[in-house]
C-alpha positions as CSV (number, residue, x, y, z in Angstrom):
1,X,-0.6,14.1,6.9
2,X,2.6,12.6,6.1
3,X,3.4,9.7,3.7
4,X,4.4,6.0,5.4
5,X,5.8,3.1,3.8
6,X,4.8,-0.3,5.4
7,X,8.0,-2.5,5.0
8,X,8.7,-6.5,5.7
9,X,12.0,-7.2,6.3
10,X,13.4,-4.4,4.5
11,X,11.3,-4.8,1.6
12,X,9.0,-1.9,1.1
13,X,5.4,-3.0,0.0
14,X,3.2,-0.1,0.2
15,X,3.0,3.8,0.8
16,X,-0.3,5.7,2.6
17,X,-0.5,8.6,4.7
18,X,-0.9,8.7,8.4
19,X,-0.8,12.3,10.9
20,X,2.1,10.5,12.6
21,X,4.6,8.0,13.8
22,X,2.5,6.3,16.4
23,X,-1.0,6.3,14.1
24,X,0.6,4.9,11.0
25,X,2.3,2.0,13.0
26,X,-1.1,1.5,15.0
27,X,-3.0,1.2,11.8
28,X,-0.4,-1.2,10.7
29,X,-0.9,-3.4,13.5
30,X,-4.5,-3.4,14.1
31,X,-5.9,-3.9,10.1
32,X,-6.7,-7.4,9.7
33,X,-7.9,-6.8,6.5
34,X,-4.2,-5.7,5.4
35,X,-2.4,-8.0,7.2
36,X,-5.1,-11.6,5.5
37,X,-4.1,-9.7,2.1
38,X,0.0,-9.2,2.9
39,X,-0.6,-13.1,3.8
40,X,-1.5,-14.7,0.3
41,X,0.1,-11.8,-1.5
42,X,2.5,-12.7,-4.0
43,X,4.9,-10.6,-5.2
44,X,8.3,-11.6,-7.7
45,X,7.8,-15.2,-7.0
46,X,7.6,-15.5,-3.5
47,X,5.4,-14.2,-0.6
48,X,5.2,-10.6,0.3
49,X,4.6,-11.4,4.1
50,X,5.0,-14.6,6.5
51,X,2.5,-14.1,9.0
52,X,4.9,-13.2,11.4
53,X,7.7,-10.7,10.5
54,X,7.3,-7.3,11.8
55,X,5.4,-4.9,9.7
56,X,7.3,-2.0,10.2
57,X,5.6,1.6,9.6
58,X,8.4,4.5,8.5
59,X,8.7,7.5,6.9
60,X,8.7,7.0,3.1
61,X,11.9,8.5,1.2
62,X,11.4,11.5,-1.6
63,X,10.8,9.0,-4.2
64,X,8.3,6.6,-2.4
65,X,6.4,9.6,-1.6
66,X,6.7,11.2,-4.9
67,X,5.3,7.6,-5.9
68,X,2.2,7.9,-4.0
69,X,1.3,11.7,-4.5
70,X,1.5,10.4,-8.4
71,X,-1.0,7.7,-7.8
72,X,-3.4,10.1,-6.0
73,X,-3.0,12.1,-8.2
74,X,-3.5,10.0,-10.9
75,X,-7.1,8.8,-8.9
76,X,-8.3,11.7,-8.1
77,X,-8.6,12.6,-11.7
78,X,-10.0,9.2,-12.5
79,X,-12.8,9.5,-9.9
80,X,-14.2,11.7,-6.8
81,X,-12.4,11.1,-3.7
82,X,-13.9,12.1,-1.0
83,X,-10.6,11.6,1.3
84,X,-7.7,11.9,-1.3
85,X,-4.8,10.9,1.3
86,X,-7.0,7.6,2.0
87,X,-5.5,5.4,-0.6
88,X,-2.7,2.8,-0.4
89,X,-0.5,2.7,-3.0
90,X,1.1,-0.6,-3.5
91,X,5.3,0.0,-4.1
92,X,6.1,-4.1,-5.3
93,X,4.8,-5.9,-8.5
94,X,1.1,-7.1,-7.6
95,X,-1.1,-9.1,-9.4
96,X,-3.5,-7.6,-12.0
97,X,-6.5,-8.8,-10.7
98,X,-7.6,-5.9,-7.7
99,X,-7.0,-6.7,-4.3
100,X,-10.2,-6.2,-2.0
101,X,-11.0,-2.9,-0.6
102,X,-9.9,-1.3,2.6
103,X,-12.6,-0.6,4.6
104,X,-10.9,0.8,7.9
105,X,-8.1,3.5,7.9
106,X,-7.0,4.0,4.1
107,X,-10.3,2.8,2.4
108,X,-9.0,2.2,-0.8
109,X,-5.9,0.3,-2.9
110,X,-3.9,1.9,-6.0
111,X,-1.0,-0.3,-7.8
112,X,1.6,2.3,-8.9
113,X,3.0,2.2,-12.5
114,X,5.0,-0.9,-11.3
115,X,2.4,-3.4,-11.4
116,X,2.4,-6.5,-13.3
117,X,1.1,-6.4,-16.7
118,X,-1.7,-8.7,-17.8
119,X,-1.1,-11.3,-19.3
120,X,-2.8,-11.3,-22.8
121,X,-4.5,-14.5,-24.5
């Protein structure tokens, strides 16, 4: 397994692992559930995806990979996993309320160190 960043117009939004080129771009293009979240998705003030911009799947660099083996690393000591490259690790400010679960190819959603504070009362 190698480590993919989905990016949106040059903006990289989120890191998983696919075996290759052809099935992390496939995976990008078929997961509606993915694509309705990237949809209402807010990220610094403005949308993290149009509903129409490519959704480009590439190789992630050293650091967004070093990103998401720290995140799964990070949950697999929180909790059992029983597929540890199955989680999406989110690479822009998110909000701090979790985003639903994957249920088809990565089945589940990390925010990386990166993520948005809550914001206290």
């Amino acid at each position: 397994m190698q480590t993919y960043v989905a990016e949106i117009d040059g903006r990289p939004i989120f890191a998983f692992r696919s075996v290759d080129d052809s099935c992390a771009q496939a995976w990008l293009d078929i997961h509606g559930l993915m694509r309705r979240t990237l949809e209402r998705l807010q990220s610094g003030g403005r949308a993290v995806w149009d509903g129409q911009s490519a959704i480009i799947a590439r190789k992630a660099t050293s650091d967004e990979s070093a990103t998401w083996s720290q995140s799964s690393d990070r949950a697999a000591d929180d909790e059992q996993l029983d597929e540890p490259d199955a989680i999406t690790v989110w690479l822009i400010p998110t909000p701090a309320e979790p985003l639903p679960p994957l249920t088809s190819g990565p089945p589940r959603q990390r925010r990386n160190e990166r993520t948005e504070p809550a914001k206290q009362a």
